[in-house]
N, C-alpha and C positions, 0 to 999 in steps of 0.2 A: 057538542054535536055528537061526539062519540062515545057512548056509554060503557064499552068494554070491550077491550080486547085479547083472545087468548092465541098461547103459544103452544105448539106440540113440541115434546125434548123428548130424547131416549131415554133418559136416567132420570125422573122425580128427585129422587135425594141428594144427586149430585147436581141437580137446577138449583133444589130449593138451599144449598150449602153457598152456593152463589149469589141468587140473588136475594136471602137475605143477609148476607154481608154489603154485597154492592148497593141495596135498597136504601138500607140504615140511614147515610147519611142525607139523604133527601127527606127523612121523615115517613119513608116507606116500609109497611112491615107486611109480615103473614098475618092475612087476618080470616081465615079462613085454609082449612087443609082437611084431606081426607085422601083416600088410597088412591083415588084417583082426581086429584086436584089441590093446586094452589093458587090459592084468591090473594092477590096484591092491595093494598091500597094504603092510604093517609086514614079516610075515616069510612070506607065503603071499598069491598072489592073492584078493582076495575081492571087488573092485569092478570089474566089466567095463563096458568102455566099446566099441561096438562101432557101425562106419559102418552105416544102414540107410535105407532109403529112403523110409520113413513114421515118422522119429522120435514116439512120443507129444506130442502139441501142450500146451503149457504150460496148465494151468491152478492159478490163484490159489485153486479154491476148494473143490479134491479133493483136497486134506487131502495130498498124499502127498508125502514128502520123506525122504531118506535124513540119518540123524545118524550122525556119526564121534566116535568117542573120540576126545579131544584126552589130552595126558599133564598138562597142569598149564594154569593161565590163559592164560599165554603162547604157548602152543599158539595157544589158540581164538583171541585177538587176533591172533597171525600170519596166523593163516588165514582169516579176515575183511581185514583190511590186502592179505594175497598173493592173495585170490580179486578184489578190489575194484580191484586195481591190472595182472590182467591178462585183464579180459573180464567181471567179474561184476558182479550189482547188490544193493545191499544191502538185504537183505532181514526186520535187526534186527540193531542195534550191539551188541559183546558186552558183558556183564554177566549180574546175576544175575538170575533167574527164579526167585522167589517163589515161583508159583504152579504150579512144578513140584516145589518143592524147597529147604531154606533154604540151599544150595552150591550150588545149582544154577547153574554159570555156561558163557552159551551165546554163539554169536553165529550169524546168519541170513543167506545170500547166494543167488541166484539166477545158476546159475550160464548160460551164452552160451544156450544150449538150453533156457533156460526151466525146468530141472529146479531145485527147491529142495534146497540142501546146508545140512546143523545139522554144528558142531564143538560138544561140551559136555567139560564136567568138573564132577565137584563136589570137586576138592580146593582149600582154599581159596588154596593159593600161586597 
C-alpha cells in the first residue's frame, strides 16, 4: 500500500552511521545516497532519510512509529542489539507480543532523532 517513506534528521551522517548499523541486520542497506538523501531498502529504496531544518520533534505519545519486516527472530534481536549499540534507545526488548499476535515477535528502539523504529516477524525461528 505504501511505497515510501521519508524522514527529516538534523545530522545526515550521524542518521546514516545509525541506521546503517541498526538496518544491517534485517537485510536493510543504503542503496542510494547523495548530499542530500538516503534511500533505504532490501532491493528498492523505500525509507528516506533526508537533512532538514525542522526535523518533526519526538513525541512519546503520537502513536507514530515506522515497523520494518525483520526475515526471522534474529533479525529483529540484531536489530535492537545494532540500533542500541550505535545511537539508539530502547524502546521494548524483543520478544513476543501477545497482544498483537500469537508469533508476533518484535523489538522497540528510538532511534538519535527521537523517531520510534519496530523490527517484527511472526515466524517462529
Amino acid at each position: 500500500m505504501i511505497h515510501h517513506v521519508s524522514i527529516g534528521v538534523k545530522d545526515l551522517a550521524a542518521a546514516k552511521s545509525f541506521y546503517d548499523k541498526a538496518l544491517a541486520p534485517l537485510g536493510i542497506k543504503c542503496l542510494m545516497e547523495g548530499e542530500s538523501y538516503l534511500g533505504y531498502g532490501a532491493d528498492a529504496p523505500e525509507f528516506w532519510v533526508l537533512p532538514v531544518k525542522r526535523p518533526v520533534k519526538a513525541d512519546d505519545e503520537s502513536g507514530l512509529h515506522f515497523c520494518l519486516q525483520a526475515r526471522n527472530r534474529k533479525g529483529v534481536d540484531g536489530f535492537h542489539a545494532a540500533a542500541l549499540s550505535s545511537g539508539g534507545r530502547d524502546n521494548g526488548k524483543p520478544g513476543i507480543r501477545k497482544d498483537y499476535g500469537e508469533n508476533y515477535y518484535a523489538a522497540f528502539v528510538v532511534d538519535p532523532d527521537g523517531y520510534r523504529i519496530e523490527a517484527f516477524t511472526e515466524k517462529k525461528e
